[in-house]
N, C-alpha and C positions, 0 to 999 in steps of 0.2 A: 531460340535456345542459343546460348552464349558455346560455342566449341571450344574457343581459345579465350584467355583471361591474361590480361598485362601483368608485368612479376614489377611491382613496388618496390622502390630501394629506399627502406627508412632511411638510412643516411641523408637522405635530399630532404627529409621532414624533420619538422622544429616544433616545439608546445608553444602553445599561449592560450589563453584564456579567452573565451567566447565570447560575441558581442552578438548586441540584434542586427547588425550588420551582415550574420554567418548566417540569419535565418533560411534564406533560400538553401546554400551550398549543404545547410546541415538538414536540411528536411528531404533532400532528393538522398540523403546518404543514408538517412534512419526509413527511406522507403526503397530504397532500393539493394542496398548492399544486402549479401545474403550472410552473413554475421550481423544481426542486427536484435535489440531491444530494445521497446518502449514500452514505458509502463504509464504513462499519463495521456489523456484525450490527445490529440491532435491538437487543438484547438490551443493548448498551453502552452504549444513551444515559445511563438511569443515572447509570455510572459518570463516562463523559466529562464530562454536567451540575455532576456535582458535585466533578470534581477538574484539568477541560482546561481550557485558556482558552475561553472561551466570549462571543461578541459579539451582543447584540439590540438590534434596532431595536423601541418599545413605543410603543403609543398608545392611551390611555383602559382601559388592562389589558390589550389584543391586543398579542400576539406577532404583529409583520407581517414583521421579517425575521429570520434565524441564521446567524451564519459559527459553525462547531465546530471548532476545532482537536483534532489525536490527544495522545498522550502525546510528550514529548518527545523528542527522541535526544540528549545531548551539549546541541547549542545550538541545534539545529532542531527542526521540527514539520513535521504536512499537515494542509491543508485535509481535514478530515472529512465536512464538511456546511456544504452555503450551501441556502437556500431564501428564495425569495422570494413575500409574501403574493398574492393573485391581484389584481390592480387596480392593482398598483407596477409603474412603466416602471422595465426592466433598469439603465439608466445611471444614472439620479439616484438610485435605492433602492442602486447598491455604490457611489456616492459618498460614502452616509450611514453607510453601515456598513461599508465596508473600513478608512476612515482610524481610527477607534478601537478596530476590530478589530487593528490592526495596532499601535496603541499598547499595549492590551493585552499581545499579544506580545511588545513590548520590555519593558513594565516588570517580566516574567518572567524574563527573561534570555535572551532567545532571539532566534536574530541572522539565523536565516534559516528561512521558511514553502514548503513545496512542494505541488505541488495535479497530481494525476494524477486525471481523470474516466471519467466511460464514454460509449460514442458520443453518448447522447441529451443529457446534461447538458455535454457540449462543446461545443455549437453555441451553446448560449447563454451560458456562462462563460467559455471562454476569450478568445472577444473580448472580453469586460466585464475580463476579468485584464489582457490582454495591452495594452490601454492606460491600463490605469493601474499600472505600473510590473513588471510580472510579464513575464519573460525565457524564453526556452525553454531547459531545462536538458540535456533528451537526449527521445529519444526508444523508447519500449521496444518491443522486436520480439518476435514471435511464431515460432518454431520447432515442427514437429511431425515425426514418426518413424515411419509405419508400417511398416515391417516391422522387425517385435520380433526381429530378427539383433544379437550381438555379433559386430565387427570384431574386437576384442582385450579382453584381460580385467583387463589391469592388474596394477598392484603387487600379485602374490598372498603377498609375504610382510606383505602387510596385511592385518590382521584387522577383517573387517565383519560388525557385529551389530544387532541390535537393540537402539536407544537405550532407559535407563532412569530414573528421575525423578534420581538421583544422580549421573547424567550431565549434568545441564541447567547446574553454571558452569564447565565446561569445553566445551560446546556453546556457551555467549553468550561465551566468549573466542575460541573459533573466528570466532564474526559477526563479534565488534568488531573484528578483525584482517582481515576480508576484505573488510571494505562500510565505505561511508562509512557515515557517522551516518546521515545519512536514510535509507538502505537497513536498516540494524540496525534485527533483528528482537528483542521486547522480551522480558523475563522471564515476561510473560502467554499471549504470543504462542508463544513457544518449547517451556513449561513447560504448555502444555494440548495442544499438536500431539503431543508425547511420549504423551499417552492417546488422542488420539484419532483420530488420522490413519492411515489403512491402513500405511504406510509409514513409518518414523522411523528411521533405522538411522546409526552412526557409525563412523567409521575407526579404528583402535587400530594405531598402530606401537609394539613397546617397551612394552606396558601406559599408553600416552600416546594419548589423544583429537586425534588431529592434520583431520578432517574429521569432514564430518556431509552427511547428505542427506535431503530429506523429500519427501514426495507425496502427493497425493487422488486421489481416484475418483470420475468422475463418469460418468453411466449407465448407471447399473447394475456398473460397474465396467469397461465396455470403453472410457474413456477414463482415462488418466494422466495426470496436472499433476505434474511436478517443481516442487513451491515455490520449493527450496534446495539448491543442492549449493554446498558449501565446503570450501578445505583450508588451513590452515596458510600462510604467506608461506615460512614456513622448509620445510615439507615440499612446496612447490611445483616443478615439473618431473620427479617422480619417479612417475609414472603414479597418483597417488592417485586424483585428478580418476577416470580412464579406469576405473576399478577400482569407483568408485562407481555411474557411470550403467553397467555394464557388470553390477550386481548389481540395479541394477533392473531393468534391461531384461528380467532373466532371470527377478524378481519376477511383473514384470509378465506377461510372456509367460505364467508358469503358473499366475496367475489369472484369465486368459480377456482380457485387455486384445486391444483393435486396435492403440490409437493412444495414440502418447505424447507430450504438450506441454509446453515451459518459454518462459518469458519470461527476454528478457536486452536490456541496454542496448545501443545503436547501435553507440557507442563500443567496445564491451567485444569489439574484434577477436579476440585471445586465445581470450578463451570460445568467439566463434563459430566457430573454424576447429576446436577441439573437437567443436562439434558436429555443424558439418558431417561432420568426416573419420568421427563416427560414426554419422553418418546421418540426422540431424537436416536438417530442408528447409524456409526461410521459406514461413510463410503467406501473408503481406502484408499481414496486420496488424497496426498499432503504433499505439502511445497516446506520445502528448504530454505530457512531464513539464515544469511552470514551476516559475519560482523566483523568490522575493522577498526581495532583500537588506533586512532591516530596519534597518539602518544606513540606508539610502536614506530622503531627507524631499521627494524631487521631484513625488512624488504628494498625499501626506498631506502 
């Protein structure tokens, strides 16, 4: 247990833009520091280092702070990773490093940054966002399903299989058509889920990829996360939707599952009356999505 902690004088720290070079300095910083966020594997820092935008505050060689932007979507981005060195007061250290964190981001081309955390790293972020120019964008709800019962079965002249890797740019035309950008899920992201996620499976009307649906397993496999289910704008109102979770559920049920969970936005009425009518029941937990026009110069 740390008694005493060093008092950091930003003045001695400068921004610049992260390189794979800062991999070490920045990975003892996003594991150690106790202001700290990550929102991607470990295993990406890597790649993000050396191809995300990336913002550090340095002094005398220490890495004292890190804003990590993801891969892009279109024109947007998320907050990946903030951490702050142990001895930096919260307000003046994202003074120093949001405004060239966020120039950054413009001079990429990227017009708007969104930051969804987890309960611990919210208490001390989103107040430090939310007044310096970061808006609430929605909020995302928590749904779960115990009893593994189908109400209806859906469009049975749709055929659902198992997704295969030559299925994956007709799976990312399905995303781009159903999600905003920030929500589009990437060619990485999609294109590894196909190996190795218990569950990957897509909808085929007509020899035509018109949805898709994915899910994990998590202890031991009595719990289900619906990642993704999507359909087509054109094949929408014709029970595809109902047909997909209605082959999980049945998945699920005959690999020992209890309980089945998805996340969906506030807004997204539609979806939810979906799931209620098939038996989906809020948790009452939700997480806070912000958003940063980077057009905006009120802050920075």
């Amino acid at each position: 247990m740390r008694l005493f902690r060093r008092s950091l004088d930003l003045a001695l720290a400068a921004p610049r833009a992260a390189s794979p070079d800062d991999l070490n300095a920045v990975s003892r910083l996003l594991s150690h520091s106790a202001h700290r966020f990550t929102g991607f594997p470990g295993v990406d820092l890597p790649a993000l280092l050396a191809a995300a935008p990336a913002m550090l505050l340095v002094a005398g060689g220490e890495v004292w702070a890190a804003a990590i932007a993801g891969w892009r979507s279109d024109a947007t981005t998320w907050i990946r990773a903030l951490a702050l060195a142990d001895g930096l007061l919260v307000g003046p250290a994202m003074d120093a490093l949001l405004p060239p964190f966020h120039e950054l981001l413009r001079t990429q081309g990227l017009r708007q940054v969104f930051y969804a955390g987890d309960e611990a790293a919210d208490i001390w972020i989103q107040p430090a966002l939310s007044t310096r120019g970061y808006t609430r964008e929605t909020d995302v709800v928590v749904y779960e399903k115990k009893q593994l019962d189908v109400p209806a079965r859906g469009n049975r002249t749709v055929r659902v299989r198992r997704a295969q890797p030559v299925d994956l740019p007709a799976i990312l035309r399905v995303d781009q058509d159903c999600f905003a950008p920030q929500w589009n899920k990437d060619e990485d992201i999609l294109g590894t889920s196909i190996f190795e996620v218990p569950y990957f499976v897509v909808a085929e009307q007509d020899d035509t990829i018109v949805g898709y649906a994915f899910a994990t397993a998590h202890y031991d496999g009595q719990l289900i996360h619906l990642v993704r289910i999507a359909v087509l704008a054109a094949y929408q109102g014709q029970a595809i939707g109902v047909r997909l979770l209605a082959d999980l559920v049945e998945w699920a049920r005959a690999h020992g599952a209890d309980v089945l969970t998805l996340n969906t936005q506030a807004h997204n009425s539609a979806a939810q009356r979906l799931y209620e009518w098939f038996g989906f029941e809020r948790t009452g937990e939700r997480q806070t999505v912000l958003r940063f026009d980077l057009g905006q110069r009120r802050f920075d």
